[in-house]
VEXDREN-2710 file (C-alpha; in Angstrom, 1 decimal):
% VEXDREN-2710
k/r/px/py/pz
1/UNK/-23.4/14.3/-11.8
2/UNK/-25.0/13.1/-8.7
3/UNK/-29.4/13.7/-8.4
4/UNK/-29.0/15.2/-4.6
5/UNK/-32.7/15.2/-4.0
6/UNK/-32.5/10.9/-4.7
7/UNK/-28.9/10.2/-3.3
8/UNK/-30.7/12.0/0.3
9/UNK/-34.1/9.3/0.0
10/UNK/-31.7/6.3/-0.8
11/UNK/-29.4/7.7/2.0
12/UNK/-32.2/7.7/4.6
13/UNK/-33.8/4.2/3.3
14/UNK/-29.8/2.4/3.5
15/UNK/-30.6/-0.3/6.2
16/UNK/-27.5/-0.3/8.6
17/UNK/-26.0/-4.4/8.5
18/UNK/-23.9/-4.9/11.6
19/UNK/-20.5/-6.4/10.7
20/UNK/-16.9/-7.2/11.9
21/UNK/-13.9/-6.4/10.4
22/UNK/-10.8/-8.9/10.2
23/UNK/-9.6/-10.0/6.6
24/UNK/-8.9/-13.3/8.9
25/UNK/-12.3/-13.5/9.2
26/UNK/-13.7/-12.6/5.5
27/UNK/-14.9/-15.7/3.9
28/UNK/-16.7/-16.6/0.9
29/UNK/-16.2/-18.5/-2.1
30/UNK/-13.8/-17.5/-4.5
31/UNK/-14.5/-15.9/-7.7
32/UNK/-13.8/-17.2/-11.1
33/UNK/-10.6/-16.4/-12.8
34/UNK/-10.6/-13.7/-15.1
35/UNK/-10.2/-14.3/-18.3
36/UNK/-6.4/-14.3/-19.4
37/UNK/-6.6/-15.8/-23.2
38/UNK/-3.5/-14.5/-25.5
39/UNK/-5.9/-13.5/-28.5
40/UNK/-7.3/-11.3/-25.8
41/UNK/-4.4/-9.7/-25.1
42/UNK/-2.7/-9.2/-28.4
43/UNK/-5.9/-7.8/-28.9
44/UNK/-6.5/-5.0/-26.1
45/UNK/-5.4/-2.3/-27.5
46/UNK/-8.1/-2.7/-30.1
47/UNK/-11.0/-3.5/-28.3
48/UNK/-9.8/-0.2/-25.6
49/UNK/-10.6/2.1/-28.1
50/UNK/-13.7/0.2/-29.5
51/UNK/-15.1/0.1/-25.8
52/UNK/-14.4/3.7/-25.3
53/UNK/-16.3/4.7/-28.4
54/UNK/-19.2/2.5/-27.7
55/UNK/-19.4/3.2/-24.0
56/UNK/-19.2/7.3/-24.8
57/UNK/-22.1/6.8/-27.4
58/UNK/-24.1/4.1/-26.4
59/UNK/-24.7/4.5/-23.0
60/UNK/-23.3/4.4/-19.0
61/UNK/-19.6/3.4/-18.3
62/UNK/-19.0/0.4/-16.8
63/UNK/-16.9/0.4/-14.2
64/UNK/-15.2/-3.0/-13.2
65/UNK/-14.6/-2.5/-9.3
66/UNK/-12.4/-6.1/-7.7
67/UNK/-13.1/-6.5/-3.9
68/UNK/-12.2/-8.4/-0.9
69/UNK/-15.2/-8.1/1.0
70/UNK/-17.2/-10.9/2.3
71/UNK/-20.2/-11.8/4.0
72/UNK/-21.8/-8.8/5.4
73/UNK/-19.2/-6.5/4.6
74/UNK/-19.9/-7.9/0.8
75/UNK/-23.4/-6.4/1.6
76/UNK/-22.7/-3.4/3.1
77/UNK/-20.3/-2.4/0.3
78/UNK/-23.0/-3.9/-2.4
79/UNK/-25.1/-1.2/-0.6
80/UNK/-23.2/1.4/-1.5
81/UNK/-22.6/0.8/-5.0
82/UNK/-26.4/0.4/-6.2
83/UNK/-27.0/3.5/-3.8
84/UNK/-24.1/5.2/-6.2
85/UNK/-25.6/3.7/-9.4
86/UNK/-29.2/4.2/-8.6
87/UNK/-27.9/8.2/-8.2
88/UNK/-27.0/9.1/-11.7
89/UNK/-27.4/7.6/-15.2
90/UNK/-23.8/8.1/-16.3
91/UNK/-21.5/5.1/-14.3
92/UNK/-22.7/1.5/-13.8
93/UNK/-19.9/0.5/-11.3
94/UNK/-19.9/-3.9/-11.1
95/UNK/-18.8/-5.6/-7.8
96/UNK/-17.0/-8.7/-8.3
97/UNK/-15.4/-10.3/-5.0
98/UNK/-12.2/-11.8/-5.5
99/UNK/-11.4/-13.6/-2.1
100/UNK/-9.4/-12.6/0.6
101/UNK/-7.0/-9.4/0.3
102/UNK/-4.2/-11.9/-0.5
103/UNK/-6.3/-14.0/-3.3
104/UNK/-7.6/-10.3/-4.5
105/UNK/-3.8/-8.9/-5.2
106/UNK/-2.7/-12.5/-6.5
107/UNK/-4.9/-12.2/-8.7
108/UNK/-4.6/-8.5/-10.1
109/UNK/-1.3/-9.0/-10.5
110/UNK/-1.6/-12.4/-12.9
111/UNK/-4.4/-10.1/-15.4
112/UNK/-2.4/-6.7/-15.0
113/UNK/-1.6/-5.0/-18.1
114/UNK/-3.8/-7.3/-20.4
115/UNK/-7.6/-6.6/-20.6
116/UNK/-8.5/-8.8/-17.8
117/UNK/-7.6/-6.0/-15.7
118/UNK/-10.1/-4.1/-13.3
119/UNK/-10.6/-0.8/-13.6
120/UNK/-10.3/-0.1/-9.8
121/UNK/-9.4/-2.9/-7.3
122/UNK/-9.4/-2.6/-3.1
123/UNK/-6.0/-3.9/-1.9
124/UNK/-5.2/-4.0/2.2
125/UNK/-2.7/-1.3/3.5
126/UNK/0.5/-3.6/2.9
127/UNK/-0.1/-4.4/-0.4
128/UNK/0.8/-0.7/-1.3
129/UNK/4.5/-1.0/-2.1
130/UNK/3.4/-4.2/-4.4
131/UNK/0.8/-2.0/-6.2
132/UNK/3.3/0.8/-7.0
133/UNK/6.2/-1.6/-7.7
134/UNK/3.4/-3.5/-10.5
135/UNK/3.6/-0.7/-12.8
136/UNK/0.0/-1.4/-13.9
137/UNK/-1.5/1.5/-11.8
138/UNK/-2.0/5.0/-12.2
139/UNK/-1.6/7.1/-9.3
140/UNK/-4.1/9.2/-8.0
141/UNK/-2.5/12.1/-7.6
142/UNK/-2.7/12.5/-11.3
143/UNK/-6.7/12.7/-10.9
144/UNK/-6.3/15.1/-7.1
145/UNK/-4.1/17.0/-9.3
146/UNK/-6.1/17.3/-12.4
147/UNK/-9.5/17.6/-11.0
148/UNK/-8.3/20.1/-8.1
149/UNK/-9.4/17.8/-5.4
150/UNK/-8.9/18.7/-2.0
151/UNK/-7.7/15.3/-0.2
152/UNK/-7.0/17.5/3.4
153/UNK/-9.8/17.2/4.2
154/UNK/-9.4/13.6/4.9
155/UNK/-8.5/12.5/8.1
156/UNK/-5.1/13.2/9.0
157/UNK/-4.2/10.1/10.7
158/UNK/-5.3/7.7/7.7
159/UNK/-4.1/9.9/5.0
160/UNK/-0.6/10.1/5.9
161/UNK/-0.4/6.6/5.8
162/UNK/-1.4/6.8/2.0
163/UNK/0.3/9.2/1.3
164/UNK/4.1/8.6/0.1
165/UNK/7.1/10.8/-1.7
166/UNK/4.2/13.7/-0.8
167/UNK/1.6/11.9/-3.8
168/UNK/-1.1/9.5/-3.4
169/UNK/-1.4/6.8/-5.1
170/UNK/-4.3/5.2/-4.3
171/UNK/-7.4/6.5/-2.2
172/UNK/-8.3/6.0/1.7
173/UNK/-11.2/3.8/1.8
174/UNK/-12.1/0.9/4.7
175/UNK/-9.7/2.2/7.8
176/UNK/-9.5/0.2/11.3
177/UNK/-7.2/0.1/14.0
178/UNK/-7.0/-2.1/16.9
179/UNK/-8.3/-1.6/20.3
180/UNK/-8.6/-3.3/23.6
181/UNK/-12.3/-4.9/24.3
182/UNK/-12.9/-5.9/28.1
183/UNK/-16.0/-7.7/29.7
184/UNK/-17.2/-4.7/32.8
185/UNK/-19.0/-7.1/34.0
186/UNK/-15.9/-9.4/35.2
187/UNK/-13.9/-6.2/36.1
188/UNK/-16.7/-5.4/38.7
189/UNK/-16.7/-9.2/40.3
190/UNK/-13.3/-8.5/40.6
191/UNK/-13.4/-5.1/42.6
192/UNK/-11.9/-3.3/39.0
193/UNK/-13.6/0.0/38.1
194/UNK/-15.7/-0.5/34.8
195/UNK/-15.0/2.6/33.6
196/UNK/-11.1/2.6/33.9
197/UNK/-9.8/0.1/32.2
198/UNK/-5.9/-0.6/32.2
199/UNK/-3.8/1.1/29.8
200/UNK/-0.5/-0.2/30.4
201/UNK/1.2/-4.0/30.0
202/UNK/1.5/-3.9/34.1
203/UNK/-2.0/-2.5/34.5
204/UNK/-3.4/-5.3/32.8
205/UNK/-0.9/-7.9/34.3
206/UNK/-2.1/-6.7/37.4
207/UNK/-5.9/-6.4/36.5
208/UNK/-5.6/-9.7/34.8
209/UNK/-4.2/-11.9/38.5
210/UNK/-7.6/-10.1/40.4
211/UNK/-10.0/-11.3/37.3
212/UNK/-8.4/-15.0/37.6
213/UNK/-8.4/-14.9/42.0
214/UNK/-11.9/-13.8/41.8
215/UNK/-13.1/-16.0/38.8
216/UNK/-10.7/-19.0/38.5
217/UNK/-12.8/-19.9/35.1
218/UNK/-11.8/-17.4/33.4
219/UNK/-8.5/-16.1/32.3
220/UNK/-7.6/-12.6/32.0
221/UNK/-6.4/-11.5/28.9
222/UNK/-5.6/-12.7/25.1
223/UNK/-3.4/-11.6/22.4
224/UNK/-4.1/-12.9/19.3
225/UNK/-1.1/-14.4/17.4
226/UNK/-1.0/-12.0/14.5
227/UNK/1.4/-9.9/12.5
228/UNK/-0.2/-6.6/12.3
229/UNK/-1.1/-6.5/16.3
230/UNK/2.4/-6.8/17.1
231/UNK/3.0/-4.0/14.5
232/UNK/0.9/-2.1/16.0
233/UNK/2.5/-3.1/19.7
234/UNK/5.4/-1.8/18.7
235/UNK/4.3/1.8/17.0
236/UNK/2.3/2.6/20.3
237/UNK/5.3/2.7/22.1
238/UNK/6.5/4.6/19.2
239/UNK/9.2/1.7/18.0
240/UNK/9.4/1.6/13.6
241/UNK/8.8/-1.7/12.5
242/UNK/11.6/-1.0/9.6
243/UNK/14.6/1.3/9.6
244/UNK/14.9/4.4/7.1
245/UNK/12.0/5.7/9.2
246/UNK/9.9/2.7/8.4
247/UNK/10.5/2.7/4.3
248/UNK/9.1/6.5/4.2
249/UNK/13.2/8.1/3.6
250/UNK/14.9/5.2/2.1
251/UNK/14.1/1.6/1.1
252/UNK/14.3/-0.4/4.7
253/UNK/17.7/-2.4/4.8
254/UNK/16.7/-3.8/8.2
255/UNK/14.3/-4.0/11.6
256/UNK/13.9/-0.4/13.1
257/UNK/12.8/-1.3/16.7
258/UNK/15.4/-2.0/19.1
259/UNK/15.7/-5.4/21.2
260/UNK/13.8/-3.6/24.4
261/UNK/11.1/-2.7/22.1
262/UNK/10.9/-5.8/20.0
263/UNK/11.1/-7.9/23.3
264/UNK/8.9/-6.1/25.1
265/UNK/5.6/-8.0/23.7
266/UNK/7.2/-11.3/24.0
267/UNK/8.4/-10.8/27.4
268/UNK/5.2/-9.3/28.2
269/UNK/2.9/-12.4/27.4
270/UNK/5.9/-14.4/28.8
271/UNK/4.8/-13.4/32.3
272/UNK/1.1/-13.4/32.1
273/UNK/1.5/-17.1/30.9
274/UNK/3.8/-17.6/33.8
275/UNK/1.0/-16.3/35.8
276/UNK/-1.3/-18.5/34.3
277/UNK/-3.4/-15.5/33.6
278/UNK/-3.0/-15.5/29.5
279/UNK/-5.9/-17.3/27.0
280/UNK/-3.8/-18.7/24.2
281/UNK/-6.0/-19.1/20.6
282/UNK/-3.3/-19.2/18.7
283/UNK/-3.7/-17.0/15.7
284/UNK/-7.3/-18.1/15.0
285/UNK/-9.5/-14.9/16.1
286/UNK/-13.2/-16.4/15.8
287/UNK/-11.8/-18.5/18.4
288/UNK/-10.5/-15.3/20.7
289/UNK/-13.6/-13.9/20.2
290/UNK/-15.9/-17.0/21.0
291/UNK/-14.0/-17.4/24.3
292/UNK/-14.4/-13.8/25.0
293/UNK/-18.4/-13.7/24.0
294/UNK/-18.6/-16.7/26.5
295/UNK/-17.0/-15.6/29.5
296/UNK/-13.4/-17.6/29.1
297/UNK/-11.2/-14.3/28.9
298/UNK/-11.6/-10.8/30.2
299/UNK/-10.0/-8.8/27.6
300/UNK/-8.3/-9.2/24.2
301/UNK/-7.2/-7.3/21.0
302/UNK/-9.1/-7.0/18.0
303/UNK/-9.8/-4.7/15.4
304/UNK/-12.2/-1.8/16.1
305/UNK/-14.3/-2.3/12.9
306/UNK/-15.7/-5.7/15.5
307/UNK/-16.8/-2.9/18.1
308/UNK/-20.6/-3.0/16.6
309/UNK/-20.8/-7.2/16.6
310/UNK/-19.4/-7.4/19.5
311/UNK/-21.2/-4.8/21.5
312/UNK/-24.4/-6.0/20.4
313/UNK/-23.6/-9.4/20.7
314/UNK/-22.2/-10.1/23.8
315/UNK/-24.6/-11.2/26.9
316/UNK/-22.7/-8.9/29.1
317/UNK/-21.5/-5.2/29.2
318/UNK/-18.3/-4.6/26.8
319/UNK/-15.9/-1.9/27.3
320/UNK/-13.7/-0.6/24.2
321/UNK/-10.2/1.0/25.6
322/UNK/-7.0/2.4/23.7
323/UNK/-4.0/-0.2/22.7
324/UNK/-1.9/-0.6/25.9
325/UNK/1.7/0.0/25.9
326/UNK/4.7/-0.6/28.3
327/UNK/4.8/1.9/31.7
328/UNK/8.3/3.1/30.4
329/UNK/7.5/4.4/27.4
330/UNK/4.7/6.8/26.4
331/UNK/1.3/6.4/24.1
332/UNK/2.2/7.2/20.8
333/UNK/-0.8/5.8/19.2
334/UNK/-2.1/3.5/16.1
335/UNK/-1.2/2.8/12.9
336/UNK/-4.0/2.8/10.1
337/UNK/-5.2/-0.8/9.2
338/UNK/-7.7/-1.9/6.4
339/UNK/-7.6/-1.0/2.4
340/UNK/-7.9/1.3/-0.1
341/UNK/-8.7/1.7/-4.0
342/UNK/-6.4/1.5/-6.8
343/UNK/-6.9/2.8/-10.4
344/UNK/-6.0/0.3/-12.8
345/UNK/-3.2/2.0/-15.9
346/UNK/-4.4/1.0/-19.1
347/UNK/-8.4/1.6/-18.9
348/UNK/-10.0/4.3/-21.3
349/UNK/-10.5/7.8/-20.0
350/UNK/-13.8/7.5/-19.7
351/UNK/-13.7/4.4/-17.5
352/UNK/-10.9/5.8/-15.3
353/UNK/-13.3/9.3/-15.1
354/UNK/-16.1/7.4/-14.2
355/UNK/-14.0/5.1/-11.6
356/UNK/-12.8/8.6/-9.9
357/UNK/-16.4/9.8/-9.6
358/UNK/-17.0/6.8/-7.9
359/UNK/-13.9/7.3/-5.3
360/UNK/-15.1/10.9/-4.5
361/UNK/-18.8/9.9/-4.4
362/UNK/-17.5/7.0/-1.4
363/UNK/-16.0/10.0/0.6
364/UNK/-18.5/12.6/0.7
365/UNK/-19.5/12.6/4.9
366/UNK/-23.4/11.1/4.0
367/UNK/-21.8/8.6/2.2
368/UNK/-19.1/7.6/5.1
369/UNK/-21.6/8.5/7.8
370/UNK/-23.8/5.2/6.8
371/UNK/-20.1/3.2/6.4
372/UNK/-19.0/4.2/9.6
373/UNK/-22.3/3.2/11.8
374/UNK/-23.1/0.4/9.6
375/UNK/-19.8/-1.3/9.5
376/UNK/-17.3/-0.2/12.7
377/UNK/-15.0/1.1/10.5
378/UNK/-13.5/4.7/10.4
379/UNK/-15.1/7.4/8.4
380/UNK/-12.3/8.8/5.7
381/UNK/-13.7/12.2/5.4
382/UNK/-13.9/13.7/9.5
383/UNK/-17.3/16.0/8.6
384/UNK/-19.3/12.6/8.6
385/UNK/-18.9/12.6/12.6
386/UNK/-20.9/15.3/12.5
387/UNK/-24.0/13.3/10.5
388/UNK/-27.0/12.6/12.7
389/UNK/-27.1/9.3/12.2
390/UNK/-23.2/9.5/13.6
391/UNK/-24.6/11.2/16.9
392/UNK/-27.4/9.2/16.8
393/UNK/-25.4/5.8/17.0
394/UNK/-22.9/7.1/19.5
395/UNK/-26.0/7.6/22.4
396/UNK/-27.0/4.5/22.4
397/UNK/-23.4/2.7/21.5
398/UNK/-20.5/5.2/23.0
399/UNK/-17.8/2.5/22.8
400/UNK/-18.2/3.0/18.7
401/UNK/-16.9/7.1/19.6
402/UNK/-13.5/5.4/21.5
403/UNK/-12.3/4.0/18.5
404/UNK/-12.2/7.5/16.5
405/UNK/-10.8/9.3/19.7
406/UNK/-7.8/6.7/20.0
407/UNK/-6.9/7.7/16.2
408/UNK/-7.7/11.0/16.5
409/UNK/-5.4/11.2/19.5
410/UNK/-2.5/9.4/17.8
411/UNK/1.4/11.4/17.5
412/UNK/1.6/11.8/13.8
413/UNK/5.2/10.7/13.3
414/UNK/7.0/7.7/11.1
415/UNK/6.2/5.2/13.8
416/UNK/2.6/5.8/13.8
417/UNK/2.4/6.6/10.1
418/UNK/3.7/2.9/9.4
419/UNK/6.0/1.1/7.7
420/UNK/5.7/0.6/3.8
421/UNK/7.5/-2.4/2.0
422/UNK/6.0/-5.0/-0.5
423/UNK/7.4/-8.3/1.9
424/UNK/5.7/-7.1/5.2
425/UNK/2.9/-10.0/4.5
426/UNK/5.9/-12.2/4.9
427/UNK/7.4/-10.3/8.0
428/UNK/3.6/-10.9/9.9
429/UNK/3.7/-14.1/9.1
430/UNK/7.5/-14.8/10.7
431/UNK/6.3/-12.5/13.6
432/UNK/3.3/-14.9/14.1
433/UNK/5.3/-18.1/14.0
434/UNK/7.2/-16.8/17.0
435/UNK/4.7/-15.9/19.3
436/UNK/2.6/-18.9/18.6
437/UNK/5.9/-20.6/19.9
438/UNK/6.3/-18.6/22.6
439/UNK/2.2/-19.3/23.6
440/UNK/3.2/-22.6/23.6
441/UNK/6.3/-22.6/26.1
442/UNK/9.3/-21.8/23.5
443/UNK/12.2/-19.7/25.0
444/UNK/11.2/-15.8/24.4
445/UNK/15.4/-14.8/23.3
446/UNK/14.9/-17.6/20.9
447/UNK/11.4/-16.6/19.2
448/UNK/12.4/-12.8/19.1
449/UNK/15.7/-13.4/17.7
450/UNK/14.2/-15.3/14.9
451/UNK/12.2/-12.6/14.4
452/UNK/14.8/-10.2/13.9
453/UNK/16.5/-12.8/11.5
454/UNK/14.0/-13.8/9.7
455/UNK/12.6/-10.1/8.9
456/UNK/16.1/-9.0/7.9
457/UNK/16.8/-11.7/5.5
458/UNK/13.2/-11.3/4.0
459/UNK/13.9/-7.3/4.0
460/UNK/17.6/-8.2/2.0
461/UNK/16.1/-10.7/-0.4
462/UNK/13.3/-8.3/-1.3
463/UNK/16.0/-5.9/-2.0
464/UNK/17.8/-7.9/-4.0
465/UNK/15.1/-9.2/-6.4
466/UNK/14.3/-5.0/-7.3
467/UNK/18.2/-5.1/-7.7
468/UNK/18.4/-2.5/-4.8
END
């Protein structure tokens, strides 16, 4: 369906918009809520079939696409879709921001099932068990199946986080993982080599006391206060966050790391604060990352969709490294962070049709090429590394290239392929509540038994309301 000769002019006319990626910081005003009226839902299954005749005789199909990106991602992604719709004469696909990720799936889930609905919405990785328990979405698979499309050729490591009971029911689309950021310039005042950055808790311990004796300003490293980096803690030293290897052989009943692995980041940050060598922000990141861009802090974790902002904004040299992990255990790697689309059940076969056109057009390696230079995050489809404009980008930024060789080199196995569970936006939160308390002197048995508590009660009471 696609006019090849104009999707390679638009492709080479795209601008590139530098953005970061953290649905902390996506902003931007809210949309309006949809529609919800009771005529208009007593009366959807009339209009359905009206709109299908009238969109199949009277021109395109609209396609209704709900989004949580903001800002410049808003932009980049707006990019995308008119360079989709400017490319054939079939599908006019509409952008409609709907907040943050949370705002975005409270709100799908108040218009699902009535004509409200979207016919595709984007909803972050741990909103999948919501979106299959809703009942108001149809699974990919269905369209892979029917349409013989050929989703190994995705990469591996993103994929098999999507993918669940062997199906898919919804499709990769904006992937990060986190990484560790470090300021060369600081490591070389401190007699650190640039170019080998820690890669264990001790290593950066240790490299974190020599940044702070030769630079008392400055501390040495930050952890942001935030669910998913602990998550992610945890899977690198190959530890599930949930038992019933993390959700993917059972429903989770309980935690699945052990107290040594669960303790370990507690205890960790519990020493560097003892060594006054730790920059607490709490869980605000803008903050992490202003003190960092200034010259407070040495190193911190962030996602690796901020690799292009940061890089090209900082006023010194930035190094991009893999997620550290403790010296007794090995690297196992990262767990896929970030979104991806749903198909709304309900929607006429043409609309749904035209939605899946859309979904294959965002994967194809040009496509992801532009998306992975322009934004930071990963490209779905591997063959888009291979794109000129990939090489191009990674001569002149070659931290951008660490971040796809840290998932690339990740152990495919249930700790790395993450946990899946519809009250894991609750279980970050808990986690966050105890390191914040920890940051600000608590007692580290104290915040990490709460942790354990407060997980499995939310893990039993989620239970309980599916009557499991």
């Amino acid at each position: 369906m696609m006019k090849k000769g104009f999707i390679f002019i638009v492709l080479l006319a795209f601008m590139l918009v530098t953005v970061a990626c953290n649905n902390n910081e996506v902003t931007g005003e809210e949309g309006n809520e949809p529609d919800n009226s009771t005529d208009e839902v007593e009366n959807a299954d009339q209009d359905q079939g009206t709109n299908d005749e009238e969109q199949s005789t009277d021109g395109p199909v609209t396609v209704t696409f709900w989004h949580a990106m903001g800002g410049a991602l808003q932009e980049a992604l707006d990019g995308l879709v008119d360079m989709y719709n400017e490319s054939q004469d079939d599908v006019v696909v509409e952008a409609e921001y709907q907040g943050s990720y949370d705002e975005a799936l409270t709100k799908f889930h108040s218009v699902a099932g009535t004509d409200s609905a979207p016919t595709m919405i984007q909803v972050f990785e741990i909103g999948t068990m919501s979106m299959v328990h809703s009942g108001h979405i149809t699974p990919i698979q269905e369209l892979v199946d029917a349409d013989g499309y050929d989703m190994s050729s995705l990469e591996d490591n993103i994929i098999n986080y999507y993918k669940i009971d062997d199906q898919f029911y919804s499709m990769p689309f904006n992937s990060s993982t986190p990484v560790m950021y470090y300021n060369k310039d600081a490591f070389e005042a401190a007699g650190l080599d640039p170019d080998s950055p820690p890669e264990t808790y001790e290593e950066i311990e240790e490299a974190s006391r020599q940044i702070v004796e030769s630079n008392p300003d400055m501390k040495g490293f930050a952890l942001q206060a935030y669910g998913w980096l602990y998550e992610q803690l945890l899977a690198n030293q190959g530890a599930l966050l949930m038992n019933n290897d993390n959700g993917r052989n059972g429903t989770p009943t309980e935690v699945g790391f052990t107290d040594a692995e669960g303790n370990s980041v507690f205890e960790w940050v519990e020493r560097m604060i003892e060594d006054d060598t730790f920059a607490n922000y709490g869980t605000n990141s803008d903050n992490m990352v202003s003190g960092f861009m200034s010259g407070d802090v040495a190193m911190f974790l962030q996602s690796s969709a901020s690799v292009k902002s940061v890089v090209e904004n900082a006023p010194f040299e930035v190094g991009v490294a893999f997620l550290p992990y403790p010296e007794n255990t090995e690297r196992n790697g990262v767990v896929i962070g970030g979104a991806s689309l749903w198909m709304v059940d309900g929607k006429p076969e043409a609309e749904q049709m035209a939605a899946w056109d859309f979904m294959k057009f965002l994967q194809t390696p040009e496509v992801q090429a532009q998306w992975h230079v322009g934004t930071g995050y990963f490209a779905i489809n591997p063959a888009a590394y291979d794109e000129e404009v990939v090489l191009e980008a990674y001569e002149t930024m070659p931290q951008l290239k660490v971040t796809v060789d840290q998932l690339q080199a990740t152990t495919s196995n249930y700790a790395t392929q993450g946990a899946i569970m519809d009250m894991i936006p609750e279980a970050r939160r808990i986690t966050e509540t105890a390191l914040e308390t920890v940051y600000n002197g608590g007692a580290v048995d104290d915040a990490y038994q709460s942790v354990v508590d407060q997980i499995n009660a939310a893990i039993e009471q989620a239970n309980r309301a599916r009557g499991e």
